[in-house]
Backbone as a chain_set.jsonl record, in Angstrom:
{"seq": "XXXXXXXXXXXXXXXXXXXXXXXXXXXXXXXXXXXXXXXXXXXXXXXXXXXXXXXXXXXXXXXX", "coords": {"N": [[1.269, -1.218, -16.479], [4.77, -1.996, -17.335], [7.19, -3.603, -15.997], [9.672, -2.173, -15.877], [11.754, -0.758, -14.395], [11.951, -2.14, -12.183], [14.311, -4.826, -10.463], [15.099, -7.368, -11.091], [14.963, -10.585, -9.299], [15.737, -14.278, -8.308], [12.848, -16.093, -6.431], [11.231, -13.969, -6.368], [7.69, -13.104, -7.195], [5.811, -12.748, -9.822], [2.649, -10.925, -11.317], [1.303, -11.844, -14.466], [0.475, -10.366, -17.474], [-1.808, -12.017, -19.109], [-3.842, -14.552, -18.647], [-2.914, -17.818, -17.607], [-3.44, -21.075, -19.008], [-4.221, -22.483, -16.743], [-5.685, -21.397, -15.816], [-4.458, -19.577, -13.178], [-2.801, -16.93, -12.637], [-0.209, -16.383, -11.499], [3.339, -15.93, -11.553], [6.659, -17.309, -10.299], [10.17, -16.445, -10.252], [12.926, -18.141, -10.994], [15.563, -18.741, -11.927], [17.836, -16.422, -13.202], [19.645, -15.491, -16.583], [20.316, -15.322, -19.488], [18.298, -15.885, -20.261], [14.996, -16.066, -18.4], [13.975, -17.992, -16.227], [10.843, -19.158, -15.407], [8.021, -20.047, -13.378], [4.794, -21.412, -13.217], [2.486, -20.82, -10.795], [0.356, -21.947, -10.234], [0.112, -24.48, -11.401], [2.677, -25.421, -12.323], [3.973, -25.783, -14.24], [6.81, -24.706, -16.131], [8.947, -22.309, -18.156], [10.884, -20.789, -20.125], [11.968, -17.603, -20.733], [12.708, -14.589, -22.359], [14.077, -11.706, -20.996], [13.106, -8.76, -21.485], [11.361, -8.921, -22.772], [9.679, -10.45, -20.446], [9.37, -8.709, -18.586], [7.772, -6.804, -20.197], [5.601, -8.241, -20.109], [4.799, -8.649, -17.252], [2.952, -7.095, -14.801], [3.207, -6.586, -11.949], [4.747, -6.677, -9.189], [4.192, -8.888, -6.859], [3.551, -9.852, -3.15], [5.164, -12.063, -1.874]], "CA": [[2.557, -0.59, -16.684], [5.55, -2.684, -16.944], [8.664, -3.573, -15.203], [10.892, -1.792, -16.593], [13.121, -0.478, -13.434], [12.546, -3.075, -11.169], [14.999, -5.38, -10.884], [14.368, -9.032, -10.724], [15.345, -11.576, -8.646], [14.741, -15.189, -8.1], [12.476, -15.798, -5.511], [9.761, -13.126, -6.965], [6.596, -13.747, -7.552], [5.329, -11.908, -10.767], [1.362, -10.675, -11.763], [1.8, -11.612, -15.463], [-0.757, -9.633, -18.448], [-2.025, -13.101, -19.826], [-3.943, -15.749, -17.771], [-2.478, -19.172, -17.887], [-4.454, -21.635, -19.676], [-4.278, -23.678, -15.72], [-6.402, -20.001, -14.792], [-3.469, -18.647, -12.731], [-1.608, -15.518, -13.342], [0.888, -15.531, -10.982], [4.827, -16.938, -11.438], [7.866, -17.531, -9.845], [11.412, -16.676, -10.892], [13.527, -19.443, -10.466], [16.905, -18.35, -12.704], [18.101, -15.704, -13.929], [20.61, -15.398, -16.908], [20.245, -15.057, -20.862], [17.202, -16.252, -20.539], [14.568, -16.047, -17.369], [13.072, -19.471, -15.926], [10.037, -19.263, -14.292], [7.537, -21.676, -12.512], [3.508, -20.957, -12.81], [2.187, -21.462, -9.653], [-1.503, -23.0, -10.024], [0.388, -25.665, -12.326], [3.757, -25.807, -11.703], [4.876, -25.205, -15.572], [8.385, -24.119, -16.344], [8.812, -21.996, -19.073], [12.17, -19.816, -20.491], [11.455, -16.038, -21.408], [13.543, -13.086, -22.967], [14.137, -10.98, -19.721], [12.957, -7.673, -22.247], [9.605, -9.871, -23.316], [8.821, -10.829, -19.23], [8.951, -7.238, -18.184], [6.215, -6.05, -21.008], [4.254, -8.969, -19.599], [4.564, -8.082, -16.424], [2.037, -6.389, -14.432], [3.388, -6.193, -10.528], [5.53, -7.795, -7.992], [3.14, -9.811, -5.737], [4.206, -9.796, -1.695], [5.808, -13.491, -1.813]], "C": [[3.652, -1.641, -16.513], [6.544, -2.738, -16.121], [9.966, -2.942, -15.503], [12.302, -1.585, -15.66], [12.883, -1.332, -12.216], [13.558, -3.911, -11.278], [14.122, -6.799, -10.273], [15.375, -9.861, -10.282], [14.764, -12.882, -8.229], [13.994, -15.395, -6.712], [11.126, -14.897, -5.871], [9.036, -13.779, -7.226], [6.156, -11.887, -8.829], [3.612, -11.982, -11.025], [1.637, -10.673, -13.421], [-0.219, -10.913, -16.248], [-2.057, -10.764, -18.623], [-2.761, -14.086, -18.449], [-3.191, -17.088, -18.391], [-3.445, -20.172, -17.79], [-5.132, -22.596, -18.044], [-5.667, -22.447, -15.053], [-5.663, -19.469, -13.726], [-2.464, -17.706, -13.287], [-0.297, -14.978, -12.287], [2.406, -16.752, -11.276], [5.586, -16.55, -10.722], [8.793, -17.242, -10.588], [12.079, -17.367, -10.644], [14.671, -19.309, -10.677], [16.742, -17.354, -13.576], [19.732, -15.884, -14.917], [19.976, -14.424, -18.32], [18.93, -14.529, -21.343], [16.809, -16.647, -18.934], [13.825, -17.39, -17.472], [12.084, -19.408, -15.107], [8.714, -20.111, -14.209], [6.112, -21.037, -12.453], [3.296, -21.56, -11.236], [1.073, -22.177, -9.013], [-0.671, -24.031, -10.316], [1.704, -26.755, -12.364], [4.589, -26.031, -13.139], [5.525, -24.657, -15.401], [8.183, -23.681, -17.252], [10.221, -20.998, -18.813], [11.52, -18.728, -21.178], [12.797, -15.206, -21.502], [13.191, -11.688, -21.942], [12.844, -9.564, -20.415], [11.107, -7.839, -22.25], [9.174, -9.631, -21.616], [8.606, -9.42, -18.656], [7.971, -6.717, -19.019], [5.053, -6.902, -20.498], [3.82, -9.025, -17.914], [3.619, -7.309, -15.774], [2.381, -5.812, -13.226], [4.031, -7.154, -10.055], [4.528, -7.649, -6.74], [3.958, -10.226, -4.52], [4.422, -11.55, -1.964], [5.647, -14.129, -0.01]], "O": [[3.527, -2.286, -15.473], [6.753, -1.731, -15.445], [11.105, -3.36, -15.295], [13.442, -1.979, -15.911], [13.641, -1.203, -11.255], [13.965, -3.877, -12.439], [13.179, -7.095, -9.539], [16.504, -9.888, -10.773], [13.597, -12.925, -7.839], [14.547, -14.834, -5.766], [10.019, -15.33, -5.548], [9.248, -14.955, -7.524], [6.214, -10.668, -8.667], [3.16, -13.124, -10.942], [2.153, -9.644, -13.858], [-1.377, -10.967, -15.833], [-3.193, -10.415, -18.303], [-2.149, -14.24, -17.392], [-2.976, -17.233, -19.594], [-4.199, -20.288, -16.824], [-6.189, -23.227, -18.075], [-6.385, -22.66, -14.076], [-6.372, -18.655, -13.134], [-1.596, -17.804, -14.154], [0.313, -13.912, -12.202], [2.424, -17.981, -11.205], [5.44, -15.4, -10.307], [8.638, -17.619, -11.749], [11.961, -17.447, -9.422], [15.337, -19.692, -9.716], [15.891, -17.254, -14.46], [20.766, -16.262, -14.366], [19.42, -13.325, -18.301], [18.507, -13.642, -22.084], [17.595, -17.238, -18.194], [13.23, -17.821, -18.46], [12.368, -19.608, -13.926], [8.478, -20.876, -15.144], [6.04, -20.087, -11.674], [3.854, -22.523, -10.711], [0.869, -22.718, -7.926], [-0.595, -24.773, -9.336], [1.842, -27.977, -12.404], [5.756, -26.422, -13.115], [5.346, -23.819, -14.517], [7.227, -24.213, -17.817], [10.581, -20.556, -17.722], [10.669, -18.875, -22.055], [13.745, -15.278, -20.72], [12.283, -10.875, -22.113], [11.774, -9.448, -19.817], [10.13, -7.179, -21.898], [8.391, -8.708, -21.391], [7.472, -9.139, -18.268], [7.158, -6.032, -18.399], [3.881, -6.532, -20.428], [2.724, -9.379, -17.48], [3.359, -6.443, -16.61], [2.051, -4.634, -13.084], [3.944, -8.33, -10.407], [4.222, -6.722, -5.99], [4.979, -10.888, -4.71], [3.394, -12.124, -2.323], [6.083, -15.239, 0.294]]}, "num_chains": 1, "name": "protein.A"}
């Protein structure tokens, strides 16, 4: 189910749909604006997402 009414803040840790090619599925938010910045955390990849997009990929907010 997605995120739809949470709100996000940096600091979160997200459960995303998708494994990451490093085999971790969890990220970091790092900035929020236009566009969301967040930080895998096996790998330590940055990547920019479409706030709309990261909530369908979303899965859960993970206790940080």
């Amino acid at each position: 189910m997605p995120l739809m009414d949470e709100r996000l803040e940096p600091g979160m840790v997200l459960r995303l749909r998708k494994t990451h090619p490093c085999g971790n599925r969890l990220w970091k938010i790092l900035r929020l604006g236009a566009e969301i910045e967040i930080e895998c955390l096996g790998c330590g990849r940055r990547l920019l997402m479409e706030p709309l997009l990261l909530r369908k990929m979303a899965t859960k907010v993970e206790n940080s």
